[in-house]
C-alpha positions in Angstrom: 9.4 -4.1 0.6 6.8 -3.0 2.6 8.6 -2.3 3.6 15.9 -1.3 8.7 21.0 -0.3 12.3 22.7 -0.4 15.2 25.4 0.1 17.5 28.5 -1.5 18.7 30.7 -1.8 21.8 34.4 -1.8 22.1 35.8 -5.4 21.6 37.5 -7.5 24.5 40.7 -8.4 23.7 40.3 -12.0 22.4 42.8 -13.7 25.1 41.0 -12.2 28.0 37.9 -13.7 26.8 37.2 -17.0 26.4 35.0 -18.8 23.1 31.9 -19.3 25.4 32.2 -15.1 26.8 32.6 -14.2 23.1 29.6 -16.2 21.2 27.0 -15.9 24.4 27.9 -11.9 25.3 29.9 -12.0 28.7 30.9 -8.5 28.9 28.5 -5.8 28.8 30.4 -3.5 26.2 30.0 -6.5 24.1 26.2 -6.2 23.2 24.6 -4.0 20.9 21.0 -2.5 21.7 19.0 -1.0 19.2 15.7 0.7 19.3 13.2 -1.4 16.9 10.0 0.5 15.8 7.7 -2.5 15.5 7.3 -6.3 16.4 9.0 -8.9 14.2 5.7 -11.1 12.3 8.6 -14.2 12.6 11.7 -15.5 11.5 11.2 -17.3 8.5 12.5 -14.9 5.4 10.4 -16.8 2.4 7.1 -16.1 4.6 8.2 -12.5 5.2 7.7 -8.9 3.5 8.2 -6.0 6.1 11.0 -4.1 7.3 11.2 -5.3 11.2 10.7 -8.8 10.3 13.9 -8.2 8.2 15.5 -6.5 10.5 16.7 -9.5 12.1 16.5 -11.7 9.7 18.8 -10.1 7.4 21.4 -10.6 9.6 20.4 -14.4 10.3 20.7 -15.0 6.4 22.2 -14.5 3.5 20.9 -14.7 -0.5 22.7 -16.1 -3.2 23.3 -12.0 -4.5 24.1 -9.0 -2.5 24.3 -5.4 -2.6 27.1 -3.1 -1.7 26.6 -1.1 1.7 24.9 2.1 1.5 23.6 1.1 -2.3 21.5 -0.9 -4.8 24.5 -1.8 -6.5 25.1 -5.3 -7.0 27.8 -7.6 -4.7 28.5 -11.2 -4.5 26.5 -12.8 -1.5 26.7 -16.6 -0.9 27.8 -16.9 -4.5 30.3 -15.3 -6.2 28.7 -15.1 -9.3 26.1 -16.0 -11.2 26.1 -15.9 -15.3 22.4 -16.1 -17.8 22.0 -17.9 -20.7 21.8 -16.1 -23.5 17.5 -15.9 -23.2 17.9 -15.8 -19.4 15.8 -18.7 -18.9 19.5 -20.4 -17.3 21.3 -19.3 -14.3 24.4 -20.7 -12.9 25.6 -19.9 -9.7 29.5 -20.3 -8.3 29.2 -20.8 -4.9 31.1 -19.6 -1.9 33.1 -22.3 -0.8 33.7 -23.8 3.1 30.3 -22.1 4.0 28.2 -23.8 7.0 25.1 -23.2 8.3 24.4 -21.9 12.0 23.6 -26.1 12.9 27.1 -26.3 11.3 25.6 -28.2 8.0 27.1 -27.4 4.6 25.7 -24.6 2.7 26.3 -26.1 -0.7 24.9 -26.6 -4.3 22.4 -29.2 -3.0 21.0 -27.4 -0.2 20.5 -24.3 -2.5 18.4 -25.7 -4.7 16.4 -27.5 -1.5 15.5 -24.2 -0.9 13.6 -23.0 -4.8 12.4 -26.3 -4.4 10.8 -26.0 -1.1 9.6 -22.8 -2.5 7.7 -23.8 -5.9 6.5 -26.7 -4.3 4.8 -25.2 -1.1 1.8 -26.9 0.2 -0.8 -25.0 1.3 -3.5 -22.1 0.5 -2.2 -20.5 3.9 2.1 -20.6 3.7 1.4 -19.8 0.3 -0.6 -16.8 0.7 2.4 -15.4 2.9 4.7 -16.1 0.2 4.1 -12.2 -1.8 7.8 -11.8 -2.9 7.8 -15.4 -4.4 4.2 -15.0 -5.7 5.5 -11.4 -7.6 8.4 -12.7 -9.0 8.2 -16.5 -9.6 4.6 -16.0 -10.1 3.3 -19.4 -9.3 3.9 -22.6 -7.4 3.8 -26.2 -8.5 -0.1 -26.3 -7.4 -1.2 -22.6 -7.2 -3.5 -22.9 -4.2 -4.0 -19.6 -2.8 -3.9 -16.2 -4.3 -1.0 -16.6 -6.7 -2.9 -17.8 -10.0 0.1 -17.3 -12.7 2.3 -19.7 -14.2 5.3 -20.7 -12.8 8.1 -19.2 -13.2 10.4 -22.1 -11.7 11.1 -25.3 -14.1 13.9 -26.9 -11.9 17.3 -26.3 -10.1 20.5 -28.6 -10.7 23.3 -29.4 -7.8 26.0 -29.7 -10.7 27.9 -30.1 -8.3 28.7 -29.5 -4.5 29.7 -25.5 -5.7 27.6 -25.1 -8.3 23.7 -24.5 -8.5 22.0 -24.0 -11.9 18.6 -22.6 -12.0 16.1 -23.4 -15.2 13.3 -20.4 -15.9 10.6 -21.2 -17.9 11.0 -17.4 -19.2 13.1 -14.8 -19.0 12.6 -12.2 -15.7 13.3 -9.1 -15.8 14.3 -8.7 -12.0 17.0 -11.0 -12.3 19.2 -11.0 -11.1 18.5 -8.0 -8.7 15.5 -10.0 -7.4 18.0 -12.6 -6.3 19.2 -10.7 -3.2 15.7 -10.4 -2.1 15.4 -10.9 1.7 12.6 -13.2 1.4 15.2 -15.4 -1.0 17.7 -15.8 1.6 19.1 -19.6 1.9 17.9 -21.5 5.1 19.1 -25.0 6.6 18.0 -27.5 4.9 18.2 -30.0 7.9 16.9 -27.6 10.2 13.4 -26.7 8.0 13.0 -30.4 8.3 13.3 -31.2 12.4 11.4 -28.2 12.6 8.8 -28.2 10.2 9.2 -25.0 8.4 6.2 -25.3 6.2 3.4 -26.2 8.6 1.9 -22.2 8.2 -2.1 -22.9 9.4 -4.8 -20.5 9.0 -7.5 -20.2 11.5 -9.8 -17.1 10.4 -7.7 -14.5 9.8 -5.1 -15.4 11.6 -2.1 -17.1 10.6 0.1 -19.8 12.8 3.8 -20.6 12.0 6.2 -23.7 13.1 8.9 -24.0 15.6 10.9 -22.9 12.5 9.7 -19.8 12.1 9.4 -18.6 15.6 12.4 -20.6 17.6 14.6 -22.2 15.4 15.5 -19.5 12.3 18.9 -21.2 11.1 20.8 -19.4 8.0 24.3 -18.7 7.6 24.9 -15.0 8.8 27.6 -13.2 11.4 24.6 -13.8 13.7 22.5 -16.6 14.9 19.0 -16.7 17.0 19.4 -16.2 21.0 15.3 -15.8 21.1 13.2 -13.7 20.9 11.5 -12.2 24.5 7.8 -10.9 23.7 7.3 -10.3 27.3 10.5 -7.6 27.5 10.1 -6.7 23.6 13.1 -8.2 22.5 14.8 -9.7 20.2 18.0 -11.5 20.8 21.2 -12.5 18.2 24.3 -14.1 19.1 27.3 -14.0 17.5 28.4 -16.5 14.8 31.4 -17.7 15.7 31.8 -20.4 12.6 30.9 -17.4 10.2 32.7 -17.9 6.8 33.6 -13.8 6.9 34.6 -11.3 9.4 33.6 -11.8 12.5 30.6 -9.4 13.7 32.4 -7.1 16.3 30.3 -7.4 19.1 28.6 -10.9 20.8 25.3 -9.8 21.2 22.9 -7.6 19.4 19.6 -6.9 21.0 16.5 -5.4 19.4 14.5 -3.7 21.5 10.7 -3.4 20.2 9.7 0.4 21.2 6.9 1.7 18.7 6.6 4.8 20.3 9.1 7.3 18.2 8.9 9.8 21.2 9.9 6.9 23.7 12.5 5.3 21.8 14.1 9.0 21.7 13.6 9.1 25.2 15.7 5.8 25.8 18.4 6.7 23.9 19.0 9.9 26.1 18.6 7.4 29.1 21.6 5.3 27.7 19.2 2.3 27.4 19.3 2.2 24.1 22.4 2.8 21.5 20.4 4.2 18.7 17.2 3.7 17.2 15.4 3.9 13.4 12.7 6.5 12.1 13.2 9.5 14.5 10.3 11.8 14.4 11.0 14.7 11.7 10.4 17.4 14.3 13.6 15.7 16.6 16.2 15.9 14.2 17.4 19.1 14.8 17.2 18.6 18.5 19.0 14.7 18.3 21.9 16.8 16.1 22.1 19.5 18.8 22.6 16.8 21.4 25.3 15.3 20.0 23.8 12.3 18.4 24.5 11.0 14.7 21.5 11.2 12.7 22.4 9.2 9.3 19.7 9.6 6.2 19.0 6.9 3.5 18.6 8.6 0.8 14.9 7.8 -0.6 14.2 4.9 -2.3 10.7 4.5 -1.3 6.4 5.4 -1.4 3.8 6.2 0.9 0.5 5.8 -1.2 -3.3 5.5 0.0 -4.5 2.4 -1.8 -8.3 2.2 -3.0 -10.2 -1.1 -2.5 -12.2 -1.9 -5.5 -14.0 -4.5 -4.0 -16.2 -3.5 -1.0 -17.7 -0.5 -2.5 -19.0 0.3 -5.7 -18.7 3.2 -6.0 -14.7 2.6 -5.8 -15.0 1.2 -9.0 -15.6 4.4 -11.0 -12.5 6.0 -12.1 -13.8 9.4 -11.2 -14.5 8.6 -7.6 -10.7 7.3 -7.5 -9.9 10.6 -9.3 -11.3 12.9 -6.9 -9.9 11.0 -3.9 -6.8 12.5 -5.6 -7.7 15.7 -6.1 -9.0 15.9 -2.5 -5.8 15.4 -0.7 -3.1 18.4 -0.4 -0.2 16.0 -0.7 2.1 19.4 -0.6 1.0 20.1 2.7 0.7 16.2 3.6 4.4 16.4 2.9 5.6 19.2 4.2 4.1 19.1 7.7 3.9 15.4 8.0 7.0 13.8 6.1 11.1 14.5 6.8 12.6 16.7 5.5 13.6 16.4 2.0 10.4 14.6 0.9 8.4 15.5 -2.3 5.4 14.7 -3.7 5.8 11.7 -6.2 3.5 11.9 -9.3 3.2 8.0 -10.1 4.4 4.9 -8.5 8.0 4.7 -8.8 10.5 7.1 -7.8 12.0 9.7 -10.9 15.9 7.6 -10.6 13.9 4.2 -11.3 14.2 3.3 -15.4 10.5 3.4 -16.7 9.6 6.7 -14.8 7.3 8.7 -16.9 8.0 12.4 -16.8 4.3 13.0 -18.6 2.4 10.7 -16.5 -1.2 12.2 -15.4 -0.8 14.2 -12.0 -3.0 15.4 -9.7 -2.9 18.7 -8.1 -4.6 19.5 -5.3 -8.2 20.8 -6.6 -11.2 20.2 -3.8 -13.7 22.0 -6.4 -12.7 19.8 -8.5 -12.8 16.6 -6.6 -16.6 17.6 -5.8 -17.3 17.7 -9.3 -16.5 14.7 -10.2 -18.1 13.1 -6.6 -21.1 14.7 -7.6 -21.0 13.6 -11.6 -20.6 9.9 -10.7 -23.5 10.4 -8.2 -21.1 9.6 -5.4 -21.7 13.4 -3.1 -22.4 11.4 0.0 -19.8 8.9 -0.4 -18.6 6.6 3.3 -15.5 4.8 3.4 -13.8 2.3 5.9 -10.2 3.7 6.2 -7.7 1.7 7.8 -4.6 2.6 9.0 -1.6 0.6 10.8 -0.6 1.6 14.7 2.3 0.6 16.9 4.7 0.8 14.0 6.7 3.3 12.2 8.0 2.7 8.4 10.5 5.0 6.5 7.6 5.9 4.5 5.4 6.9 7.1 6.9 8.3 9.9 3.8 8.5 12.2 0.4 6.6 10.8 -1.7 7.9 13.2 -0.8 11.9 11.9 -0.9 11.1 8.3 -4.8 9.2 8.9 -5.5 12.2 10.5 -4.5 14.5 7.7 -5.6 12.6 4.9 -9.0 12.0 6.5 -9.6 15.3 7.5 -9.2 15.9 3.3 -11.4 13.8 2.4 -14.2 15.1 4.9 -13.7 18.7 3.0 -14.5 17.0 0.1 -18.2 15.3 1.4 -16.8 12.3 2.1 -17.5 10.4 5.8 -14.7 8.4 6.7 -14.8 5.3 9.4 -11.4 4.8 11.0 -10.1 1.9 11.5 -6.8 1.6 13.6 -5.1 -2.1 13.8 -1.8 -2.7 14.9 0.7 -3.3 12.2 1.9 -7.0 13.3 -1.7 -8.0 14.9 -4.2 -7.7 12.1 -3.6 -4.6 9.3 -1.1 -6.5 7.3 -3.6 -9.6 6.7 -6.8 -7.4 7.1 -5.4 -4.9 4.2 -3.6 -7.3 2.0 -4.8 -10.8 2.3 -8.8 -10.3 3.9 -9.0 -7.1 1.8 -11.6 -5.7 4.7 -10.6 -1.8 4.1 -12.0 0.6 0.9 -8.9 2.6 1.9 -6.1 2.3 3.5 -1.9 3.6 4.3 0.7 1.7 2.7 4.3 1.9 0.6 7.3 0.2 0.0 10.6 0.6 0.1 12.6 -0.9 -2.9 14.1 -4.1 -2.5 16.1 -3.5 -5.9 16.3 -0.6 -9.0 13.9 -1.7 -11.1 10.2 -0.6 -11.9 8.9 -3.9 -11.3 10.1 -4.3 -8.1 7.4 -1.4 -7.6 4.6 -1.3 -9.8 5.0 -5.4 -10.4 4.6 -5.7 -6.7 1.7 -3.7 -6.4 -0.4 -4.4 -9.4 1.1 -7.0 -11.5 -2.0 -9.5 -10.8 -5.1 -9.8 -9.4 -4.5 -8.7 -5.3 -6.9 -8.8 -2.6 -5.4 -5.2 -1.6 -6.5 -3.0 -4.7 -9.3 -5.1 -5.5 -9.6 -5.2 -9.4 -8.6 -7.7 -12.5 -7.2 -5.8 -15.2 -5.7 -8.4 -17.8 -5.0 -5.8 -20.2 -2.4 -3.8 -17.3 -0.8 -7.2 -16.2 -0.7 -8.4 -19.3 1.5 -4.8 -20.5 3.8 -5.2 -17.4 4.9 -8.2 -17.7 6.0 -7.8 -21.6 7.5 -5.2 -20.2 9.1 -7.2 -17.2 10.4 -9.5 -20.2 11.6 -7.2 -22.4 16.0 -7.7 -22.7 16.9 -4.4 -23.9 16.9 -1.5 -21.5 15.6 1.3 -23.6 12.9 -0.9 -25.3 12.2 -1.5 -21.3 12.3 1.8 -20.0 10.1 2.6 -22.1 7.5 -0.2 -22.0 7.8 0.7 -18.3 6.9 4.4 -18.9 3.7 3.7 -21.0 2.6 1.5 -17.9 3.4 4.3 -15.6 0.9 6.7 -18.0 -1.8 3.7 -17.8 -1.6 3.6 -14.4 -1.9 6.7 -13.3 -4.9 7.8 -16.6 -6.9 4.6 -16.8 -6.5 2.4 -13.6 -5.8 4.6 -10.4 -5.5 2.0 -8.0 -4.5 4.1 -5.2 -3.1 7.9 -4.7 0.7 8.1 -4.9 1.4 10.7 -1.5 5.2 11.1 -1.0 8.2 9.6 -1.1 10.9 10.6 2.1 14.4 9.9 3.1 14.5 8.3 6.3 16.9 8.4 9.4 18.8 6.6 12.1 20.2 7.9 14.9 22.8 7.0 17.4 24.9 7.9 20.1 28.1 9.9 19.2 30.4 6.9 20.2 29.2 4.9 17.3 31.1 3.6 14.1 30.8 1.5 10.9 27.3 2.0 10.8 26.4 2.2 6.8 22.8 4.0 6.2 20.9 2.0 2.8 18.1 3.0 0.7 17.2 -0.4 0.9 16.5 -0.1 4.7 19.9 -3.0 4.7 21.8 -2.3 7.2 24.7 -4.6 8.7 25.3 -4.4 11.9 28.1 -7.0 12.4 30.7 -4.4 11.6 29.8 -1.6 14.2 31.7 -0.7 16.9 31.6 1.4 19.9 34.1 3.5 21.2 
């Protein structure tokens, strides 16, 4: 995921509180208010793949698969379980019984497969472009029209019956069924994606337009449901789900309040204005501890990388310009001055507990000379480059943009190279510019992983042809996905490993730079608040004493 907490009050006692107090948040120890560090892109999960889109979302919806708080492990979600065929082209899913969706339709074995129907047969160059978890791992649509060019994964999905859903693969997928509790996968109304025209996604430029669906009427089957979302006052809005099928979330109202300034969503916590907030500034935690506050840490599941656009520049197209890029940046440093604490320097694209990590893959070490040298072999000494970096936001992976630009640039300029910054903010342009326009030569990104597997990482980033990276390397995509399909786990891991050593010897598409835990914080009177490597935090549980 490219790449999320919060806070609860004490409860009312139910029989001083009446049904309309609880679901709209009469009292004011009944609302929740946590400190966001960007701008939801929408509400629609299919047409999402960030963290503060998530954020709400994830506690909107709910996927067919879960994971257990605080880990990767798997849990059952809307079904309770779900059992391959022998090849794994088959998947049947038990349902959950008696569950309704927020417009109080059935959430049943019809409605499911609605939904992977929707999904393979999505109209449009532009709502399909927005589709990059679908594109990665079902690979194509019905009619491919934008930049997903593979063949489908999807053959069909069966309703059974009302409690059970049975999925047909034209091939076996290694990401299943991990990839199943996905975010982007969740399970929408049915009924509602129809009044409200979920798949009208238009395109004007480079800008993209989504339905009443997406931006007013998000309707899924989680402990909350959409009160609206505020872009004057930077807030987002969820009530409780009073018809929810499981526990109860503890408090009526949860707020997310968009503050992308780390130093001033510090500052509103300490004000009281605010009951915690993600992605404190690595220089604060010792300070937030001293205060008082709880400052939890994910453990790291995640990469920062500078990605190399093959496509504008020539001279990005020589191995050895990518190579000295690499050499030119003192990632120790990077890391130690810009990143939390407990971040290292990751030598490929995957972190060392993911199957497939290759302990022999090519590194390298900070070497300017070097780097030089090989600018100067390729004939590439007075080399420019348009650098783009993201503002307004902060990710687990990159804790301030704007300092890591700054560091990173001034490497390169060591090295001979000119660099041209380009600031856009992270929800009003980067995202599209970096990864759909493909307008940058470099540029900051990462991911945080949605599941343990190496495709989830190196799949996502350079399984096909993306405008992002800019290069066509049948040969790589081709070794990945035999990989991807491979059954045993050894024979996988290392299938995986060997595309980990081309990757980082023959392709370097980009420069791996660290990989960090990240941190919440929140007031002392805080409780139930579960910390995940996947950024998947529930806040329906939390309390507040």
């Amino acid at each position: 995921m490219w790449v999320p907490l919060i806070v609860g009050l004490l409860l009312v006692p139910l029989a001083a509180c009446a049904q309309s107090q609880r679901s709209e948040g009469g009292a004011a120890n009944d609302t929740l208010v946590f400190g966001a560090a960007g701008a939801p892109k929408m509400f629609d999960p299919i047409f999402v793949d960030e963290g503060e889109s998530f954020r709400p979302i994830r506690q909107m919806y709910e996927t067919l698969v879960a994971y257990k708080d605080g880990t990767s492990d798997l849990a059952p979600g809307l079904a309770t379980s779900w059992t391959p065929s022998d090849g794994g082209e088959t998947w049947t899913f038990a349902l959950r019984q008696g569950v309704k969706f927020q417009d109080g339709t059935p959430m049943d074995a019809a409605a499911v497969c609605a939904n992977f129907d929707r999904w393979f047969h999505m109209p449009g160059a532009a709502a399909q472009s927005q589709m990059i978890y679908y594109g990665d791992i079902f690979e194509g649509f019905a009619k491919n029209e934008g930049d997903t060019t593979g063949q489908p994964l999807y053959q069909n999905c069966q309703a059974t019956d009302p409690n059970t859903a049975v999925l047909h693969l034209n091939r076996n997928k290694g990401a299943f069924p991990a990839a199943f509790g996905v975010t982007s996968f969740s399970i929408s109304s049915p009924a509602a994606m129809k009044q409200y025209h979920a798949d009208q996604v238009t395109q004007s430029g480079d800008s993209f337009s989504y339905p009443s669906y997406a931006n007013e009427h998000p309707t899924g089957t989680g402990p909350y449901r959409f009160g609206g979302y505020d872009k004057a006052n930077n807030t987002v809005t969820l009530l409780r789900n009073d018809d929810y099928w499981g526990e109860k979330a503890k408090t009526a109202r949860l707020i997310f309040k968009i503050i992308p300034d780390e130093n001033a969503r510090k500052q509103e916590l300490r004000a009281g204005t605010i009951d915690g907030y993600d992605y404190p500034s690595p220089a604060d935690l010792t300070s937030l501890r001293q205060d008082g506050d709880q400052v939890l840490a994910r453990k790291p599941f995640n990469l920062l990388y500078l990605g190399i656009n093959q496509k504008n520049n020539p001279a990005l197209r020589d191995l050895r310009v990518r190579q000295a890029l690499a050499y030119g940046i003192n990632r120790e440093a990077l890391v130690r001055n810009k990143l939390p604490e407990g971040a290292v320097v990751p030598t490929q694209f995957i972190p060392d507990t993911v199957a497939g990590y290759a302990p022999d893959a090519q590194t390298y070490p900070y070497d300017p000379a070097k780097a030089k040298a090989l600018l100067a072999e390729a004939g590439a000494s007075n080399l420019t480059l348009n650098f783009y970096y993201p503002t307004e936001v902060t990710r687990p992976y990159m804790p301030n943009p704007t300092d890591i630009f700054s560091v990173v640039a001034e490497d390169l300029r060591q090295i001979g190279v000119t660099v041209n910054p380009v600031p856009e903010p992270w929800n009003g342009g980067y995202k599209d510019d970096v990864q759909k326009a493909g307008k940058q030569d470099l540029h900051l990104l990462g991911w945080t992983g949605d599941y343990n597997d190496a495709g989830n990482f190196i799949g996502t980033f350079f399984g096909r042809p993306k405008p992002e990276f800019g290069f066509d390397a049948p040969p790589l995509f081709d070794e990945m996905a035999k990989a991807d399909a491979t059954l045993d786990p050894a024979v996988k891991a290392a299938a995986y490993q060997q595309v980990n050593r081309d990757i980082m010897a023959k392709y370097l598409p980009g420069v791996p730079l660290g990989s960090a835990p990240s941190y919440l914080v929140v007031r002392p009177n805080v409780h139930g608040l579960v910390p995940s490597p996947l950024t998947l935090e529930h806040y329906a549980p939390v309390t507040k004493s």
